[in-house]
Each structure stands twice: as structure tokens, then as C-alpha cells.
C-alpha positions in Angstrom: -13.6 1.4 7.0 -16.3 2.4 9.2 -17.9 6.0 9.0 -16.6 7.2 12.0 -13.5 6.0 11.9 -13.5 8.2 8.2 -15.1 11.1 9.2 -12.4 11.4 12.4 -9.6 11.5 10.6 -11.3 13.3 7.5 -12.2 16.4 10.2 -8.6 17.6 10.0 -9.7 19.2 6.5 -12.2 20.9 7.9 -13.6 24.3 6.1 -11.9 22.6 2.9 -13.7 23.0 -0.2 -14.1 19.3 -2.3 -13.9 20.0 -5.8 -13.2 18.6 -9.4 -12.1 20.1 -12.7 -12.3 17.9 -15.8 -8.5 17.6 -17.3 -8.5 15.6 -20.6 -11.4 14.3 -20.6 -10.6 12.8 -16.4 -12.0 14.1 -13.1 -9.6 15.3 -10.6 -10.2 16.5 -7.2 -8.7 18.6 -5.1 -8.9 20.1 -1.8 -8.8 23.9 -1.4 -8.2 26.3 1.9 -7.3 29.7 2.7 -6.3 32.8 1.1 -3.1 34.5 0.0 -0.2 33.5 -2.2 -1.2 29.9 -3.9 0.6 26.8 -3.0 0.2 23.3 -3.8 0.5 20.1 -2.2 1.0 17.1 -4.1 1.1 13.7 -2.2 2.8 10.4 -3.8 2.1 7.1 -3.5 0.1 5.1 -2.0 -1.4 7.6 -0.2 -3.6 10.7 -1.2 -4.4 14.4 -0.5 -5.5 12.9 2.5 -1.8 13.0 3.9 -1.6 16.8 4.1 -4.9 17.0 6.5 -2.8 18.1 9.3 -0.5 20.5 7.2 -3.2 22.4 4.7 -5.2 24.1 7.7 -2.2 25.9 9.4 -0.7 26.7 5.3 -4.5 27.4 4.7 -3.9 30.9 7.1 -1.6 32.6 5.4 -1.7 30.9 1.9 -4.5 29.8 -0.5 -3.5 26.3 -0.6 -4.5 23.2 -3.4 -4.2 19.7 -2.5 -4.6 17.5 -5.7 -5.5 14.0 -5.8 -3.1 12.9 -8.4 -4.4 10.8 -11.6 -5.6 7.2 -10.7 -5.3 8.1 -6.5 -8.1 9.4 -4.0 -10.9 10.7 -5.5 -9.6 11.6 -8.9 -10.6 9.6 -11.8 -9.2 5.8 -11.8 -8.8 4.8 -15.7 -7.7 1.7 -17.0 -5.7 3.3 -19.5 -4.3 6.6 -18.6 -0.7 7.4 -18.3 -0.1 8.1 -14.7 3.9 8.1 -14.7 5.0 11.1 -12.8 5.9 13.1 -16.6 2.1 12.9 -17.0 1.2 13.8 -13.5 3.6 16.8 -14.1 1.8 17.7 -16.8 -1.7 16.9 -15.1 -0.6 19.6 -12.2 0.1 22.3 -14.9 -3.6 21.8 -16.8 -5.0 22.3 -13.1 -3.2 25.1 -12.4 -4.9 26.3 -15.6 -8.1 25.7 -14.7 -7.9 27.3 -11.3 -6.1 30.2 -12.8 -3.0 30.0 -10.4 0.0 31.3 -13.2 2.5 29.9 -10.6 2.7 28.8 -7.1 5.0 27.3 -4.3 5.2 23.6 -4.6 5.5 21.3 -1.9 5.8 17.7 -2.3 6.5 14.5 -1.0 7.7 11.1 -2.4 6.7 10.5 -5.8 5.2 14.1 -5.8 8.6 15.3 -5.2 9.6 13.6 -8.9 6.5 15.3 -10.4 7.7 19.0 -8.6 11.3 18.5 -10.0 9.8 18.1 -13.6 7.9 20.9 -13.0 10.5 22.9 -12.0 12.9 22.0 -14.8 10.0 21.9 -17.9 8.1 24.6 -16.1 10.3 26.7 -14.1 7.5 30.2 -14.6 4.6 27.9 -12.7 7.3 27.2 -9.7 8.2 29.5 -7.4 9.7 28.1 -4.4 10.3 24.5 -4.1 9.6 21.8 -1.0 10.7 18.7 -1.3 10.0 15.6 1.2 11.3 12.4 1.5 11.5 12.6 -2.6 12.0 10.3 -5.1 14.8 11.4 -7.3 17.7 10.6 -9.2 17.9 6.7 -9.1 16.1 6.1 -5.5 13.4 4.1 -6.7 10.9 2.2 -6.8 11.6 0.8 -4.0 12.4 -3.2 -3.4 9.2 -3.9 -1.9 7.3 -2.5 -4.9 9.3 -4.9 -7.6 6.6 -7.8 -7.3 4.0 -5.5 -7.7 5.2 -4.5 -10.9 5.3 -7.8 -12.7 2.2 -7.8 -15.5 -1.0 -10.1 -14.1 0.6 -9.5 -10.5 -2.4 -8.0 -9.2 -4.5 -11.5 -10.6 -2.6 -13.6 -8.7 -3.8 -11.8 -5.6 -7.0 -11.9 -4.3 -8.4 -8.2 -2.4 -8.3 -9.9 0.8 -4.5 -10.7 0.6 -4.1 -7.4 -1.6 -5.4 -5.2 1.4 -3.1 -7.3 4.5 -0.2 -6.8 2.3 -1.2 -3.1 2.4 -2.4 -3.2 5.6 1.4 -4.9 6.6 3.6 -2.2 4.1 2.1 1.2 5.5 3.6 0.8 9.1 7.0 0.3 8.1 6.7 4.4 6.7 6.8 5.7 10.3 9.4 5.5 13.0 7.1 5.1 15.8 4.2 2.7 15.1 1.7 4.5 17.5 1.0 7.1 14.6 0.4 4.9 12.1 -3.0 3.7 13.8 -5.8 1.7 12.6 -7.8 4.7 11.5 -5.1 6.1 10.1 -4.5 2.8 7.7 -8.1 2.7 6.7 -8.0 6.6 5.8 -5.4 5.7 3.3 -6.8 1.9 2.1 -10.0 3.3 1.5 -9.6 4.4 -2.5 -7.3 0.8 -2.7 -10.5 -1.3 -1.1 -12.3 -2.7 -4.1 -11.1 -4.6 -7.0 -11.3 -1.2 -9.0 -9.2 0.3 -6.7 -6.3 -2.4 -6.3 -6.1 -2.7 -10.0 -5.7 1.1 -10.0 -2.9 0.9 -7.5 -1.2 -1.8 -9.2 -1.4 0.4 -12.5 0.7 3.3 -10.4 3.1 0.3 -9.4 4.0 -0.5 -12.8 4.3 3.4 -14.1 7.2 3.7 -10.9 10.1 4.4 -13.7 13.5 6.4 -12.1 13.6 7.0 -16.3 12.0 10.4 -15.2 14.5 11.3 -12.2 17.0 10.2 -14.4 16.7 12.5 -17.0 16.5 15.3 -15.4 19.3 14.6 -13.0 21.9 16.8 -14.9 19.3 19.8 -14.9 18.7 20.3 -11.3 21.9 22.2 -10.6 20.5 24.7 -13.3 17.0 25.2 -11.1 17.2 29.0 -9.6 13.9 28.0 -7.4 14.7 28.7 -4.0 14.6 25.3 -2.4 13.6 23.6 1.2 14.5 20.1 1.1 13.1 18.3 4.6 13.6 14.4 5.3 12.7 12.4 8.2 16.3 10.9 9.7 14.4 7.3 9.6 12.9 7.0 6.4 13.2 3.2 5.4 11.7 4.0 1.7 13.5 6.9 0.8 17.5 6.5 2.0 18.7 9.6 3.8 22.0 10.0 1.6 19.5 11.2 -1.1 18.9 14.1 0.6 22.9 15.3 1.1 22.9 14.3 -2.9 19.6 16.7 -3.3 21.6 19.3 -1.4 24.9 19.2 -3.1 23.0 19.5 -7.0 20.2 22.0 -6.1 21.8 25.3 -6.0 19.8 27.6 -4.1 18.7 24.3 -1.5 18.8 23.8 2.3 18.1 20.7 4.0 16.1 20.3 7.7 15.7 17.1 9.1 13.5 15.5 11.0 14.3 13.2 14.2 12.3 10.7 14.9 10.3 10.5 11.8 10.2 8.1 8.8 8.8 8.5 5.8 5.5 9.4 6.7 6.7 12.5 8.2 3.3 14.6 8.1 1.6 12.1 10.4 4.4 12.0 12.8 5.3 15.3 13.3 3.1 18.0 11.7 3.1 21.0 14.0 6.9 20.8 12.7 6.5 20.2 9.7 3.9 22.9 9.4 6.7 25.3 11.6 9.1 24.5 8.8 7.1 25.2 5.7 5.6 28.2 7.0 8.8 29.9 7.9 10.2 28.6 4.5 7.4 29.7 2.1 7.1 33.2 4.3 10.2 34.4 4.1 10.9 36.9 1.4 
């Protein structure tokens, strides 16, 4: 990726404050804006904190707003052998909270963030205060077909980077409805942690930990969760099957569901002034 292509897309954190707390022994890094009631983003996979850049700044004026790069993703700590399932990344979220001294907080998530936020809700329900969840992973929706090769052991030997980063390059435009927002630029924004063999053996260690085990078990709980609850899902999401949403809906008590025309499933980089509308009126409304 070339520097200006980077620094473009990057711009749309602007006034962000880069940072890093050491969690067990790992550096993680997060993204911070704003001031006001705390909320945090968490992305899923394969993409970063990155994918909120067009979301934090309008959250950033009326909320003091994290954007964490998970374990193993962006420009958070990439160990061979950490556990990086989303029970661990729940877990991971709470220690940062810790650190930053933010006793609880709105969560909004997307995709496999949205399986970390529903463990946090259910194991931690005092650090969740009001609940977003986009495009999620839950119950029995995933992984998804396309990432069942990746997940056989030695997978990621038997490609080389160069076919590692077409396949990539291939996979990422079939997240959005219209191609025209999934641009070059765009692509290289979210490659760029993935680009060397240390990276592409990182993301094929998130493949493998892709386990509905965690979604699963949790499945019964979720009509206990008293967290008021926004669920938004683009009406074209490929990945993530709409009729999980209505199935969201009808377990989550306290729940309402928006969705989003002409979006798929990476909603925030199709329609973000909505997106940002939504979750503003959502997390502002007392």
C-alpha cells in the first residue's frame, strides 16, 4: 500500500489519540476521541479499528469513544500463541476497560465483535450498558463457508503471500452491495496488517479460533439480557444471513432492529452518515 493511499483513508480518524496498554503481558492499541459517556467500538474480522474511521468522529462529539484493535488484528500484538477466540477477546475488552478506568460503557459491535459484546453482556452485564449489534455473529451463523479452507491446520503453508493477499484482495468485495465503496484504497487500508508472512499467519490463526461454540452457549441467556439493545443489519449482507437478525430480535428482550437498504456487510463503509444517525439517536436517548 502506498503512503498516500494510507494516510487518505487513515485522515478519517483525525484528532484520534493512537495508544497502547499492555494486557497480559500483549500490546493492544486503541483509538480514542471525544468526551462524554464512554463507548466502545469493537470491529471483527478481517478488518480492524480501522472500520469505524467514518463512525468514531461524529460518536467522538457527544461520547468519549474507544476503538480497540482486537488481539492478533491491526496494530495490537500478533502472537503465535495467544488465544484469540472471541471468549478471550471478551475477556481482553474487560482488562482494557480496566486500564482505561471506564467501569462500563455502551458497546457497539460488528461481526465477530458482536459475539465478543454478547459474552460481555451475559458474563459481564455491570461493564454493558446499552448494546449495538451489527451484522453479528451469533447463535450458529458461522464461520462462514468461505472461511472452512482457511481453517484446515498447515492451510496457510500451502499458500504463498502473493496468492494469500488475491484471495483477500478477491473476498473483501463481496462484503458490500455496491462495489464502488469497496475501492482500492479501501482494500489496502484493510490488507495492510495481513501483508507479510507475520501477518497472514496471524490471520490464519483468527480463522482457525472462528468456533459458533461461544454463540452457542450463550444462546439460551440472551433472552435474560436487560441491556437495552439496537440491533442494525444491512438487507444484503452475504456473510451474515438477514434471518439472524429477526432471530436476534425475537430472543433479546429489550431489542429493536433497523435495517439498512442497500448495504451489505460492510455497512460502515457504505452508508456511515446513517449509520452514525442511528447510533447517535440510539445511544442518546435516555
Amino acid at each position: 500500500m502506498s503512503v498516500k493511499t494510507a494516510s487518505t483513508e487513515k485522515k478519517k480518524m483525525k484528532h484520534s489519540k493512537n495508544q497502547s496498554v499492555q494486557i497480559d503481558g500483549y500490546r493492544v492499541a486503541y483509538d480514542e476521541q471525544g468526551e462524554g459517556s464512554p463507548v466502545v467500538l469493537i470491529h471483527g474480522i478481517p478488518t480492524s479499528n480501522l472500520l469505524w474511521r467514518k463512525v468514531m468522529p461524529e460518536l467522538a462529539k457527544t461520547h468519549h469513544v474507544f476503538a480497540p484493535d482486537m488481539l492478533n488484528y491491526g496494530k495490537s500484538d500478533k502472537p503465535a500463541d495467544a488465544n484469540v477466540s472471541i471468549e478471550a477477546q471478551s475477556r481482553l475488552i474487560v482488562k482494557l476497560m480496566d486500564k482505561l478506568g471506564v467501569k462500563s460503557a455502551d458497546i457497539v459491535a460488528h461481526d465477530i465483535g458482536g459475539g465478543v459484546a454478547q459474552l460481555m453482556a451475559v458474563n459481564y452485564p455491570e461493564r454493558v450498558r446499552k448494546l449495538v449489534l451489527m451484522d453479528t455473529v451469533c447463535f450458529d451463523s458461522w464461520p462462514i463457508p468461505e472461511f472452512f479452507p482457511l481453517q484446515k491446520s498447515g492451510a496457510e503453508e500451502n499458500m504463498s503471500l502473493e496468492a494469500f493477499l488475491k484471495m483477500m484482495r478477491e473476498f473483501m468485495p463481496q462484503g458490500v452491495h455496491s462495489k464502488e465503496a469497496m475501492t482500492d484504497e479501501v482494500i489496502d487500508l484493510y490488507l495492510e496488517p495481513w501483508s507479510s508472512e507475520a501477518g497472514k499467519k496471524a490471520l490464519f490463526c483468527n480463522f482457525r479460533r472462528l468456533n459458533p461454540e461461544y454463540t452457542q452457549a450463550i444462546a439460551g441467556e440472551l433472552k435474560h439480557l436487560a441491556n437495552e439493545t439496537l440491533i442494525m443489519w444491512a438487507e444484503n449482507d452475504v456473510f451474515q444471513k438477514p434471518a439472524y437478525a429477526n432471530k436476534l430480535q425475537e430472543t433479546i428482550p429489550n431489542s429493536n432492529l433497523i435495517w439498512i437498504k442497500d448495504a451489505g456487510h460492510w455497512l460502515m463503509e457504505e452508508k456511515p452518515e446513517e449509520i452514525s444517525r442511528h447510533l447517535i439517536t440510539f445511544l442518546d436517548t435516555k
